[in-house]
C-alpha positions as a Python dict, from the first residue, in 0.01 Angstrom:
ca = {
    (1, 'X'): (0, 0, 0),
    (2, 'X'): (277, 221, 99),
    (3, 'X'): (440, 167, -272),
    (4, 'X'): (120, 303, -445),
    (5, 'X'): (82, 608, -186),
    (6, 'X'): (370, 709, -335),
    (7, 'X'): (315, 675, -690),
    (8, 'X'): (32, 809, -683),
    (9, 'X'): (196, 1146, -531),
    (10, 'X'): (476, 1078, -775),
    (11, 'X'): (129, 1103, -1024),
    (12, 'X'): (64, 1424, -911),
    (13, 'X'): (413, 1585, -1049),
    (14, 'X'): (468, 1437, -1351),
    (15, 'X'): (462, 1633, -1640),
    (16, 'X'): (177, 1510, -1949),
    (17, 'X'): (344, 1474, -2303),
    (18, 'X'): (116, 1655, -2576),
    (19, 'X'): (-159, 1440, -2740),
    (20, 'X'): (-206, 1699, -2992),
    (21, 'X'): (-143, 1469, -3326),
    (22, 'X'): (32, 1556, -3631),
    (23, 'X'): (-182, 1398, -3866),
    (24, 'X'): (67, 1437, -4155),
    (25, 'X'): (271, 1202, -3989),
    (26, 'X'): (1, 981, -3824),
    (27, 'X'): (-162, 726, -4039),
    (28, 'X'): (-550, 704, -3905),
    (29, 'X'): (-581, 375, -4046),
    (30, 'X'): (-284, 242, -3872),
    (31, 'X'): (-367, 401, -3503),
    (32, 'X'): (-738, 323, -3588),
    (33, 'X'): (-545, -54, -3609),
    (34, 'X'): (-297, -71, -3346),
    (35, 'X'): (-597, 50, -3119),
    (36, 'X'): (-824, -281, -3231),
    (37, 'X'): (-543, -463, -3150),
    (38, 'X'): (-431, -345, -2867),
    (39, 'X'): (-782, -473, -2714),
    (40, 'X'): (-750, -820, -2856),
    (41, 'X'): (-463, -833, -2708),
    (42, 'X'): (-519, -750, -2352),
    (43, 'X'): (-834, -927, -2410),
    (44, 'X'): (-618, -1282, -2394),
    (45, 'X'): (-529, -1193, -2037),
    (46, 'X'): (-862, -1265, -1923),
    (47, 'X'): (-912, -1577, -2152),
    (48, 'X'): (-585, -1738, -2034),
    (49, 'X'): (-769, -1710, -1681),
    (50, 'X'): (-1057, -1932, -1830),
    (51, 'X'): (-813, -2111, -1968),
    (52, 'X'): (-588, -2186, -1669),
    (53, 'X'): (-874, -2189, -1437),
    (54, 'X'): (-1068, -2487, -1615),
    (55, 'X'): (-753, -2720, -1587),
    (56, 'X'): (-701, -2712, -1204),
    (57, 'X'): (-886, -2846, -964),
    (58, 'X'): (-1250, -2675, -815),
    (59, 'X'): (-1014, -2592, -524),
    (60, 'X'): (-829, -2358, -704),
    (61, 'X'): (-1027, -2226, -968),
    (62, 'X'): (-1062, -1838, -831),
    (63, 'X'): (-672, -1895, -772),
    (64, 'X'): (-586, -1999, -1038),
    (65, 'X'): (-771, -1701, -1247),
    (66, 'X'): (-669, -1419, -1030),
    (67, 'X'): (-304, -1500, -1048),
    (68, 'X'): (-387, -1432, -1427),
    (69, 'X'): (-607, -1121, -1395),
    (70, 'X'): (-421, -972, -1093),
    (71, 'X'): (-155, -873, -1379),
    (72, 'X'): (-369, -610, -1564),
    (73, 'X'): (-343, -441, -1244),
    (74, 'X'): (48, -473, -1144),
    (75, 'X'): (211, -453, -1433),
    (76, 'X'): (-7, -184, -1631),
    (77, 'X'): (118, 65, -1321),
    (78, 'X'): (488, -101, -1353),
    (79, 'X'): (483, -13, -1668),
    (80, 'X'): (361, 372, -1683),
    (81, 'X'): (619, 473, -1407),
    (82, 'X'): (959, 259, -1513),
    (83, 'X'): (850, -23, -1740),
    (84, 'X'): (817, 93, -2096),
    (85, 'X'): (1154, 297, -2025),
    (86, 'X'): (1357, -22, -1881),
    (87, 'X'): (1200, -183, -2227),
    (88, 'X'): (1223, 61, -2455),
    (89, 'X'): (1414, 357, -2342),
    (90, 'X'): (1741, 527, -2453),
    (91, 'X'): (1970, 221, -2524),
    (92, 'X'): (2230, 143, -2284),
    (93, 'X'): (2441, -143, -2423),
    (94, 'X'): (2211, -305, -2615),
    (95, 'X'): (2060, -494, -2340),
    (96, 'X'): (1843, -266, -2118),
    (97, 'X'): (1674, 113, -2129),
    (98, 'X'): (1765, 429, -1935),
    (99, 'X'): (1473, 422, -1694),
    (100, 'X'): (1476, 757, -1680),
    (101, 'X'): (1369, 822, -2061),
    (102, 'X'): (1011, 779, -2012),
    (103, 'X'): (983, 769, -1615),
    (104, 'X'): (634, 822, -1552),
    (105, 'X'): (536, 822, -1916),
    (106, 'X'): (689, 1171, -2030),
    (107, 'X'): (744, 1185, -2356),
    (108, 'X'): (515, 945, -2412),
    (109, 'X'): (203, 1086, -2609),
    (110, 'X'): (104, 1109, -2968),
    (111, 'X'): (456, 1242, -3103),
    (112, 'X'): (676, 1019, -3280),
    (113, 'X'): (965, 904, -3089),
    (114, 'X'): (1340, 920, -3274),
    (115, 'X'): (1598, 758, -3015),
    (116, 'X'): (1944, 930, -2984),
    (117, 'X'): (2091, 695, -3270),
    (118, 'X'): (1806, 863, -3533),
    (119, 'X'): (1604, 527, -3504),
    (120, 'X'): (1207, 549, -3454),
    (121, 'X'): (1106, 375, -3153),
    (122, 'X'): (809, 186, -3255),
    (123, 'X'): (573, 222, -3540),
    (124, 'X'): (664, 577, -3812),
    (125, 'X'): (286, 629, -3829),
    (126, 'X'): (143, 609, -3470),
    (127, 'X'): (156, 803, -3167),
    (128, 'X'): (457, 673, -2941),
    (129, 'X'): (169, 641, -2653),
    (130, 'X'): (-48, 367, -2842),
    (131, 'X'): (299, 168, -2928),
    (132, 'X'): (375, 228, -2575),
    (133, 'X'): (39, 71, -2483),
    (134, 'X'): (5, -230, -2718),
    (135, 'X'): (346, -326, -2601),
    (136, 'X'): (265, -310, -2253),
    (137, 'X'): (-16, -592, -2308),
    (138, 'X'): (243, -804, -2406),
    (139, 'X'): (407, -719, -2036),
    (140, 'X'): (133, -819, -1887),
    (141, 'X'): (43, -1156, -2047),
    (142, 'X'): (402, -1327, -1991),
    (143, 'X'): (444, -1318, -1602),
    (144, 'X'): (85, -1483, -1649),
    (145, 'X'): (185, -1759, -1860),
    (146, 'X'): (434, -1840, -1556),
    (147, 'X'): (80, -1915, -1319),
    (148, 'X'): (9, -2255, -1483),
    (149, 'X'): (321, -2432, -1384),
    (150, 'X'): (292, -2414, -1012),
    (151, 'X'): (-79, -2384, -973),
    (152, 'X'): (-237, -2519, -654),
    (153, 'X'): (45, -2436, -428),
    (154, 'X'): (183, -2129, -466),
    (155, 'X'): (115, -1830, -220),
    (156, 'X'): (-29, -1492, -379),
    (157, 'X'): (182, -1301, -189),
    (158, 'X'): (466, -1425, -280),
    (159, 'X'): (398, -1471, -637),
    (160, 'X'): (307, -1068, -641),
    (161, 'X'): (652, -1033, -587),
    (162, 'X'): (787, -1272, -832),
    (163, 'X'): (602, -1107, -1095),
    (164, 'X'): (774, -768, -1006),
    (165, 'X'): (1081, -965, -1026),
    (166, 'X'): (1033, -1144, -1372),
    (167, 'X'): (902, -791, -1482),
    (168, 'X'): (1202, -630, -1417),
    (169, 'X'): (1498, -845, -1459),
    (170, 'X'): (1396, -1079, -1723),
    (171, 'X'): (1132, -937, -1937),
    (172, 'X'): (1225, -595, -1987),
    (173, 'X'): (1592, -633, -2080),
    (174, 'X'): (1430, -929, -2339),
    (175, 'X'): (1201, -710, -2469),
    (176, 'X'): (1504, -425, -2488),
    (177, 'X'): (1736, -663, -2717),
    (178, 'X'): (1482, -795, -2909),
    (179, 'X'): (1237, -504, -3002),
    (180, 'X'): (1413, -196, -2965),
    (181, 'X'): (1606, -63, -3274),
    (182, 'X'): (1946, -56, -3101),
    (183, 'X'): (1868, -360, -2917),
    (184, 'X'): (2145, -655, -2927),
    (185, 'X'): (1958, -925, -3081),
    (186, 'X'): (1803, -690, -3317),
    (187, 'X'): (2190, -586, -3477),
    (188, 'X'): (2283, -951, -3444),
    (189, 'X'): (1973, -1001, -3726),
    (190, 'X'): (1743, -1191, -3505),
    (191, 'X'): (1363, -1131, -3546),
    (192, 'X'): (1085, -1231, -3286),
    (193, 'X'): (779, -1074, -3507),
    (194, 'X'): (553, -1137, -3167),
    (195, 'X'): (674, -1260, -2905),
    (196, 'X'): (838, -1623, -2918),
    (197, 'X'): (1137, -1516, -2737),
    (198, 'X'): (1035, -1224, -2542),
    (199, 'X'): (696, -1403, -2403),
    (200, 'X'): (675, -1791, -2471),
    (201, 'X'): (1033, -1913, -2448),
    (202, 'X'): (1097, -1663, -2133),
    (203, 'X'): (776, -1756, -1951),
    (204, 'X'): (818, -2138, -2047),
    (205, 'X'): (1176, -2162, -1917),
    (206, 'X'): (1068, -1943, -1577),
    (207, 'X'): (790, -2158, -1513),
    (208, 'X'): (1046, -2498, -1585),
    (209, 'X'): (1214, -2304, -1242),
    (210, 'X'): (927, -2275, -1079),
    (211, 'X'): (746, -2583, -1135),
    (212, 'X'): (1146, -2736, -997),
    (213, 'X'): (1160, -2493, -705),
    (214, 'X'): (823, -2525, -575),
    (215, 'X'): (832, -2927, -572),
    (216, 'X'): (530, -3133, -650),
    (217, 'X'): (195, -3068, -529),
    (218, 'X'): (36, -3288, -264),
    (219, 'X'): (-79, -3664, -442),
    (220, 'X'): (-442, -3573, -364),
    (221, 'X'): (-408, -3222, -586),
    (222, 'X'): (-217, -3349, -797),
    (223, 'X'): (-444, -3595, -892),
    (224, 'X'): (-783, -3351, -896),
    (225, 'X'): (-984, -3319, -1224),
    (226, 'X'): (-1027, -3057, -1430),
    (227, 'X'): (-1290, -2818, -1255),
    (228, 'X'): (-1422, -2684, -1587),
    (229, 'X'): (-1344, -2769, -1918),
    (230, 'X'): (-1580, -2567, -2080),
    (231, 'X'): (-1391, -2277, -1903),
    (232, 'X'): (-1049, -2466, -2120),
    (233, 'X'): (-1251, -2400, -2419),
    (234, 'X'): (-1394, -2070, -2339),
    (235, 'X'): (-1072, -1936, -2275),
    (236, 'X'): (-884, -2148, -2588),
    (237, 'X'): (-1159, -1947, -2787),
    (238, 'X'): (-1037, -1600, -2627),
    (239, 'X'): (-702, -1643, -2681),
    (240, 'X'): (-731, -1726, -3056),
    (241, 'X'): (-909, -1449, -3132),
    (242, 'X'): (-691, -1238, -2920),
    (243, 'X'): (-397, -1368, -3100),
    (244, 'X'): (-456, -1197, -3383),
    (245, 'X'): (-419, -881, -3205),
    (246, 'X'): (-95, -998, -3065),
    (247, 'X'): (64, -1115, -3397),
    (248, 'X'): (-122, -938, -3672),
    (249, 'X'): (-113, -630, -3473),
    (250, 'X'): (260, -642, -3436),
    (251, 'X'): (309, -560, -3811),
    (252, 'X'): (231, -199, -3622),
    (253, 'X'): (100, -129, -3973),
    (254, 'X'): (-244, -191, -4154),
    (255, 'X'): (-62, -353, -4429),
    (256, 'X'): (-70, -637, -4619),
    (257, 'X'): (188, -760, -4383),
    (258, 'X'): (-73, -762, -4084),
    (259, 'X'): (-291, -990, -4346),
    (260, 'X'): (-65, -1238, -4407),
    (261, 'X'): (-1, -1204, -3993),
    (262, 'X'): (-345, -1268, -3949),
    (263, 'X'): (-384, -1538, -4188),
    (264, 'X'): (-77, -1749, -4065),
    (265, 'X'): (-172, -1757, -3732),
    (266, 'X'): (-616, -1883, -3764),
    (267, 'X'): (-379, -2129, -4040),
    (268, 'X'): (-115, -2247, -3794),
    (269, 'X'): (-374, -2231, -3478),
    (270, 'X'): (-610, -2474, -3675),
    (271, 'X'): (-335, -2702, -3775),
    (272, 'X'): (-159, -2739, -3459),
    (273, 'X'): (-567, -2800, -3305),
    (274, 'X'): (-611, -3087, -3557),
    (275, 'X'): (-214, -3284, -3535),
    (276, 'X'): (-263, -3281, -3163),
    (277, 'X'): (-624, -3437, -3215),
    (278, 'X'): (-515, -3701, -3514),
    (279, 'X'): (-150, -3737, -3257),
    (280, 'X'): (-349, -3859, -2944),
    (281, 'X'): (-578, -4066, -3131),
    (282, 'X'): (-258, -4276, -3296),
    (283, 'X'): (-124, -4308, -2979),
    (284, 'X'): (-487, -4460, -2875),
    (285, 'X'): (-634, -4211, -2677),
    (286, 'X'): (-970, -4064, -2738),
    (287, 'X'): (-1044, -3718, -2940),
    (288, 'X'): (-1068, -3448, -2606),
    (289, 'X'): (-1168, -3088, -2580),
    (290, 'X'): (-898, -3051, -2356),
    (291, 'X'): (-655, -3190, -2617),
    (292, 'X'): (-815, -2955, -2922),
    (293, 'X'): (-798, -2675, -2667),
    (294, 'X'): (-446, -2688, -2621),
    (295, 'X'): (-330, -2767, -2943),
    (296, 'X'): (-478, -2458, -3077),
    (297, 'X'): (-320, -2264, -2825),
    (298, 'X'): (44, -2447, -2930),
    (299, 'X'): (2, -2380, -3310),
    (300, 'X'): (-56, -2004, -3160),
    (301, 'X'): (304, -2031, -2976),
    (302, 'X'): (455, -2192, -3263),
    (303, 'X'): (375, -1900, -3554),
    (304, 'X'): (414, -1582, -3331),
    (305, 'X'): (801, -1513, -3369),
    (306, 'X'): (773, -1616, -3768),
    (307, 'X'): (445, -1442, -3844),
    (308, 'X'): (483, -1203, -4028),
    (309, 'X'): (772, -1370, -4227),
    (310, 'X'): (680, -1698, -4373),
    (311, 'X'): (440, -1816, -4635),
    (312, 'X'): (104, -1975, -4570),
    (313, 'X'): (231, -2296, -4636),
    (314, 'X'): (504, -2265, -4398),
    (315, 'X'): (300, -2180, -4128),
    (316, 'X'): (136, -2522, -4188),
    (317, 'X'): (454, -2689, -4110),
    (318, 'X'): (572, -2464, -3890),
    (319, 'X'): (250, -2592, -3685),
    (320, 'X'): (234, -2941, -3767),
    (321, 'X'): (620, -3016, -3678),
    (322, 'X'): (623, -2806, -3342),
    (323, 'X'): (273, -2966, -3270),
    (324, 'X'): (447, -3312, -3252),
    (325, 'X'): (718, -3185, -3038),
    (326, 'X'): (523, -3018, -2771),
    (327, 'X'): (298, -3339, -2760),
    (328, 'X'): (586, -3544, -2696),
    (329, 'X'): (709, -3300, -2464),
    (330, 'X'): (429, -3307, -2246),
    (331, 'X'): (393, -3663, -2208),
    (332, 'X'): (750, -3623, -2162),
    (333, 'X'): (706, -3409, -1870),
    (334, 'X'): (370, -3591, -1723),
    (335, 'X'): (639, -3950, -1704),
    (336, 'X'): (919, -3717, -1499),
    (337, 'X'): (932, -3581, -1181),
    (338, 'X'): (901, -3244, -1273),
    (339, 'X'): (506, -3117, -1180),
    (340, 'X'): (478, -2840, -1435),
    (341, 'X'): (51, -2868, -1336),
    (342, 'X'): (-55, -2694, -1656),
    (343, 'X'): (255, -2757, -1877),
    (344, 'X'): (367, -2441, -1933),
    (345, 'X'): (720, -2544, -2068),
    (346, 'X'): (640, -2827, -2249),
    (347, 'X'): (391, -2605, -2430),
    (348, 'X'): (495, -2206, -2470),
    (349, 'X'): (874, -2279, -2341),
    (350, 'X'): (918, -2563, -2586),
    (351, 'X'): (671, -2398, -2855),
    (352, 'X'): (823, -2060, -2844),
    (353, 'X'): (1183, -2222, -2843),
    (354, 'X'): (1137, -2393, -3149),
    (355, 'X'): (953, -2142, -3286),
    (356, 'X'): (1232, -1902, -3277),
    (357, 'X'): (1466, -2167, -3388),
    (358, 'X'): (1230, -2255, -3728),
    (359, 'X'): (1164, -1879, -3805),
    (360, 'X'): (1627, -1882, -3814),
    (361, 'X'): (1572, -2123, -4059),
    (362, 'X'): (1237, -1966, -4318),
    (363, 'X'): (1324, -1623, -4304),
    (364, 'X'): (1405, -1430, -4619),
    (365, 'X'): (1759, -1393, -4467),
    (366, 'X'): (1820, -1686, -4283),
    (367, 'X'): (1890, -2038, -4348),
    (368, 'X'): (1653, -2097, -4597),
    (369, 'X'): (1842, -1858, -4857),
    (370, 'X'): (2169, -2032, -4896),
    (371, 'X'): (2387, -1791, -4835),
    (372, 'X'): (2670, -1772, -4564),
    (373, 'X'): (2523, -1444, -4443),
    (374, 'X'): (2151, -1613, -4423),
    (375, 'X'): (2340, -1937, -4208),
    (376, 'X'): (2509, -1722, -3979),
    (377, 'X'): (2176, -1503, -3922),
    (378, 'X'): (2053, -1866, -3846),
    (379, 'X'): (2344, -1944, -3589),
    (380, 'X'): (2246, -1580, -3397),
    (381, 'X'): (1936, -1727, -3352),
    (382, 'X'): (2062, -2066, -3232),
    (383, 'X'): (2254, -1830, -2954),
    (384, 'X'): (1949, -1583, -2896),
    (385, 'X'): (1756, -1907, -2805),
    (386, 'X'): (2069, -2034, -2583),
    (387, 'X'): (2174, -1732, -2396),
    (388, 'X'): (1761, -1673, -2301),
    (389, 'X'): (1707, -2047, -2144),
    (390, 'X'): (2040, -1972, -1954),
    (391, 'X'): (1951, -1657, -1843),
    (392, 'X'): (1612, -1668, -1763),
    (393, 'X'): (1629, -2026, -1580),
    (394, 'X'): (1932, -1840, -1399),
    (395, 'X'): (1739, -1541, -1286),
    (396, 'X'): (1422, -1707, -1233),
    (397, 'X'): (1555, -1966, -984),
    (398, 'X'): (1717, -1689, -801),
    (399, 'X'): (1433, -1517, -788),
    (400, 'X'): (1224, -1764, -609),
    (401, 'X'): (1529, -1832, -403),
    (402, 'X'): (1507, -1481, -300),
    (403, 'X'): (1177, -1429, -250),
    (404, 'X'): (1121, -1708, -18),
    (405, 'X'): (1384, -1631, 202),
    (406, 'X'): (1133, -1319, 247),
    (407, 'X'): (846, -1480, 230),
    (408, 'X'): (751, -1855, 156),
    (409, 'X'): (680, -1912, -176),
    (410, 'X'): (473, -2223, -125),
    (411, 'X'): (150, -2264, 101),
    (412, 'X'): (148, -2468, 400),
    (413, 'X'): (65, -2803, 380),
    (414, 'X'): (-323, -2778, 489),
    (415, 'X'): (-352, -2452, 250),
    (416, 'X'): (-306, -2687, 15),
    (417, 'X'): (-550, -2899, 113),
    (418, 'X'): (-785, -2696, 171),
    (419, 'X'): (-709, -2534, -143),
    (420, 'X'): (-607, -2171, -219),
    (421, 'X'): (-951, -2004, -284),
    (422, 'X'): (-1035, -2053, 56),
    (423, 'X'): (-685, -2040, 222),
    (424, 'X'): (-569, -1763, 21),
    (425, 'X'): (-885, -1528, -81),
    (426, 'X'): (-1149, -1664, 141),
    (427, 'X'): (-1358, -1743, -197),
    (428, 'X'): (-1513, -2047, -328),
    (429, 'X'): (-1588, -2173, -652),
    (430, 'X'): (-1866, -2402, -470),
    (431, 'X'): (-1908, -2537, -124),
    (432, 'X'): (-2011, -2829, -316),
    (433, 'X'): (-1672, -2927, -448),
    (434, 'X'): (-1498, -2932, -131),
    (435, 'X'): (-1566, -3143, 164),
    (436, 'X'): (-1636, -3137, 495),
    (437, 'X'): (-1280, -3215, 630),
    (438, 'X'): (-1178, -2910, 401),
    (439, 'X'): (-1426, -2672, 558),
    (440, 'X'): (-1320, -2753, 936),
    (441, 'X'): (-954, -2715, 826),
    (442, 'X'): (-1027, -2447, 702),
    (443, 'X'): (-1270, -2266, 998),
    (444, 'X'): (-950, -2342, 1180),
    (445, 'X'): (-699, -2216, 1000),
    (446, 'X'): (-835, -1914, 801),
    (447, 'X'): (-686, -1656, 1073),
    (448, 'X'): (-360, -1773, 981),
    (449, 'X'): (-162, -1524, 783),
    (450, 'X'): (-149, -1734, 484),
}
């Protein structure tokens, strides 16, 4: 409380940027554009709760969500008052921002930005506030991909804090090499049209840390069913269509290269949906909604660094090949000791991993040209991929090392049992889901700082 006390005196000093817009230099169509998108994509916040929430146990379904939702809140402040600087401010060694540039948003209104090097920041046609804004959606979303992995055990405090963490040290300096014009990865040639470094492959590999730090949920979680899979679909549903916000948008144009954005990724989401279905069923299990659910949402991860880069039919294999690998991976991970609940890494880490590795190999100047220059774009990838496992496995597991020397990152054995709606938020997704042993633990316990 005492943090937002004093931001919001901070509020009360700083200076507004002009939103008077130069509409020789602003495109309507394109702000009209980035605007939609912007939407769609915060929209997929919200349907990754659904998501999430249907695949846990009844227990744990308001948990589950708000550990999703909870990240409008946090990081869309973060992000105003240091964020979008740390991301996208004046470079400072190709790796992070002067947090200073656009500390409490200044500058940031419907000018166009040109960084000290004579590089636009962000689109040449919109306001520097609305690319400041769709790229903050994107902030949001990828702490919120980390929930799934250690579900049903983790406290809220303590995750509040890991998200500020994450936030800070691992997504904003990825976000600085990769999508700022004098970021590192950007000189070294590496392209991430949407996000398959920046979100997937940094949220997949923190939540492989998480799911290792945290340890394995209790045998009688563990082994809870679904609460709602309707809610799977509803929210597989909302993050499709949000998705095309969050790749099509990030053309930052509207241009035929949003199209062919937009058509890639319904193409590569429908795919992906159908191998995973046509997959389980050769390895003898039955045709699920959970399993068309998720596979949708892989061929989603798989096309969103290579977008806006490949052809149609690419995007078809792209799909189909890292479709196979994340099935594999997950029944990779569900035959290990590793209790990843909701699969994060075998899904986004590994989807957005190979993503990145296949859009090395199909871009115009990468391996697919035959060139030495096009190979060695495609080795900068290889170590893009490389140094961001390291880094953010690194980081991560220090961070929840950290953090629960401070405060314990995991519940308390009856918490668990219980299960966190009650323990944590003194909600319920039904009375009639939990039993009666649950409800005297939990008359007993609830006075408990948990």
């Amino acid at each position: 409380m005492a943090s937002m006390v004093v931001i919001a005196i901070a509020g009360l000093f700083a200076k507004e940027p002009s939103f008077d817009c130069d509409f020789s230099k602003i495109n309507a169509a394109d702000v009209a554009w980035l605007i939609t998108a912007t939407i769609f994509v915060l929209m997929m916040t919200p349907g990754l709760s659904f998501f999430y929430g249907g695949m846990v146990g009844a227990k744990n379904v308001i948990s589950t969500m708000l550990q999703s939702f909870i990240a409008m809140g946090l990081i869309s402040v973060l992000w105003v008052v240091f964020g979008f600087s740390l991301a996208f401010g004046d470079d400072i060694g190709g790796v992070i921002g002067d947090p200073t540039s656009f500390l409490m948003f200044q500058h940031v209104g419907a000018d166009i930005y040109t960084t000290p090097s004579g590089k636009i920041l962000g689109g040449a046609t919109i306001p520097l506030a609305l690319y400041a804004l769709f790229q903050m959606k994107f902030a949001i979303i990828t702490p919120s991909l980390i929930t799934g992995s250690f579900a049903e055990r983790v406290r809220f405090s303590a995750y509040l804090f890991f998200m500020i963490f994450f936030f800070v040290v691992i997504y904003c300096p990825l976000a600085h090499m990769t999508w700022h014009p004098d970021g590192l990865f950007l000189r070294w040639g590496v392209v991430d049209f949407a996000g398959g470094i920046v979100v997937h492959a940094s949220s997949g590999v923190a939540a492989l840390a998480g799911a290792i730090f945290l340890g394995r949920r209790k045998s009688s979680t563990r082994q809870s069913e679904p609460a709602n899979i309707p809610f799977v679909l509803l929210g597989a549903a909302m993050l499709w269509l949000g998705w095309f916000g969050f790749n099509a948008g990030s053309s930052l144009h509207a241009d035929g290269t949003a199209v062919k954005a937009f058509l890639n990724t319904n193409t590569a989401s429908a795919t992906a949906m159908m191998t995973w279905i046509f997959f389980d069923c050769l390895r003898g299990r039955k045709p699920s909604a959970m399993g068309a659910a998720v596979g949708c949402v892989v061929g989603l991860v798989a096309i969103t660094p290579s977008a806006g880069y490949v052809t149609v039919g690419q995007s078809i294999f792209i799909s189909f090949v890292i479709t196979i690998i994340c099935n594999i991976a997950v029944y990779w991970r569900s035959h290990s000791r590793i209790d990843d609940a909701l699969d994060v890494f075998p899904t986004h880490g590994t989807g957005g991993i190979f993503g990145t590795v296949l859009t090395g190999i199909f871009i115009q100047e990468g391996l697919i040209a035959g060139t030495w220059d096009g190979f060695v774009v495609f080795l900068y990838h290889l170590l893009a991929v490389a140094m961001v496992i390291a880094y953010t496995f690194i980081m991560s597991y220090l961070g929840y090392w950290l953090i629960d020397k401070m405060i314990p990152m995991r519940v308390s054995s009856e918490s668990e049992r219980i299960g966190l709606d009650l323990s944590q938020h003194d909600e319920h997704y039904g009375f009639a889901h939990i039993g009666e042993r649950e409800l005297a633990e939990y008359e007993q316990h609830k006075d408990k700082d948990e």
